[in-house]
Every structure is written in C-alpha cells, then in structure tokens.
N, C-alpha and C positions, 0 to 999 in steps of 0.2 A: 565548737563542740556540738552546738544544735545540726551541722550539716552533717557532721559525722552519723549522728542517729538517725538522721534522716536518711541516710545512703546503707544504712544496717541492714530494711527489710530489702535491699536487692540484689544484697550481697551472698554469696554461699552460706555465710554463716548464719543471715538472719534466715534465710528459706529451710536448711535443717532446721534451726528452733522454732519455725511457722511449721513443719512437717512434723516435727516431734510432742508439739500442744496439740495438733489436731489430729494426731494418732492419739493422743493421753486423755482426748475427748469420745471416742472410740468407746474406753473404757467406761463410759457413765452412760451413753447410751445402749450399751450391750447390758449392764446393769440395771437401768431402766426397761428394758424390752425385758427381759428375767422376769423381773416385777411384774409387768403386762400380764404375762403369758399364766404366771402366778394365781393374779387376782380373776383372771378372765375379761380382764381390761380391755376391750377391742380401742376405748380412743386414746389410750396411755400409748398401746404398739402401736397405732399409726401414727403417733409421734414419735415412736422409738424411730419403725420408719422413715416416716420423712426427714429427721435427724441424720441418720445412717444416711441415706443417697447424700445428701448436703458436704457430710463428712467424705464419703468418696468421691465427690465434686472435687473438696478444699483439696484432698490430695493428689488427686491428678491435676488439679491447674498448677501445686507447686511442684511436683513432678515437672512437669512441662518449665516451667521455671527455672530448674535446676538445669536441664535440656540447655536452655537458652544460654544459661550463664557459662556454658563450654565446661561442666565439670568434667574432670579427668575420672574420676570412681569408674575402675574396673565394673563395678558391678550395675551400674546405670548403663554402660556401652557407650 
C-alpha cells in the first residue's frame, strides 16, 4: 500500500490533483494581492508577487509533467 502512494504523485492522477491545489492556491494569493493593493501595502504585494511567479513555476513544471507522462487530453496536444 505504501508503494502504491508512493507512485500516486507520478502518476496522471496525482499531477491533475498537484495541478488543481496549486491552481486553488491562485486563489489566496490573488486575494492577498486585493488586500495589498487595498491597504497600500507595498510588502504584503511583493509577497502576493513572489507567491504568484512561484505559483506559475508550480504549474508549468506540472505541465511539463503531464507532457512527460504521454497524456492523451486533446487539449494539452
């Protein structure tokens, strides 16, 4: 059972559910950067910042991930 979960994050399914928390992460710091921009927070946005690129890191490496794993989705190509 341990191998099994072990071999989940390289699988199709565990990369969507790695894709879909760090999309669902998205949402807290676009809601933080709000706040920022709000209060006139310049160091709250440069963390909303730095957050946001990190976030469009996480998803292009699982992008590329998904790549690797030969999915079939029409819509990846």
């Amino acid at each position: 059972m341990a191998k099994k979960a072990k071999n989940f994050k390289k699988s199709k399914t565990g990369v969507y559910v790695s894709l879909a928390s760090t999309a669902f992460g998205a949402i807290s710091v676009a809601k933080q950067a709000k706040l920022a921009r709000n209060e006139n927070d310049t160091l709250r946005l440069l963390d909303a910042a730095v957050s946001a690129a990190a976030i469009a890191t996480g998803l292009a490496i699982l992008y590329r991930e998904l790549k690797r794993l030969g999915d079939d989705d029409v819509l990846l190509g």
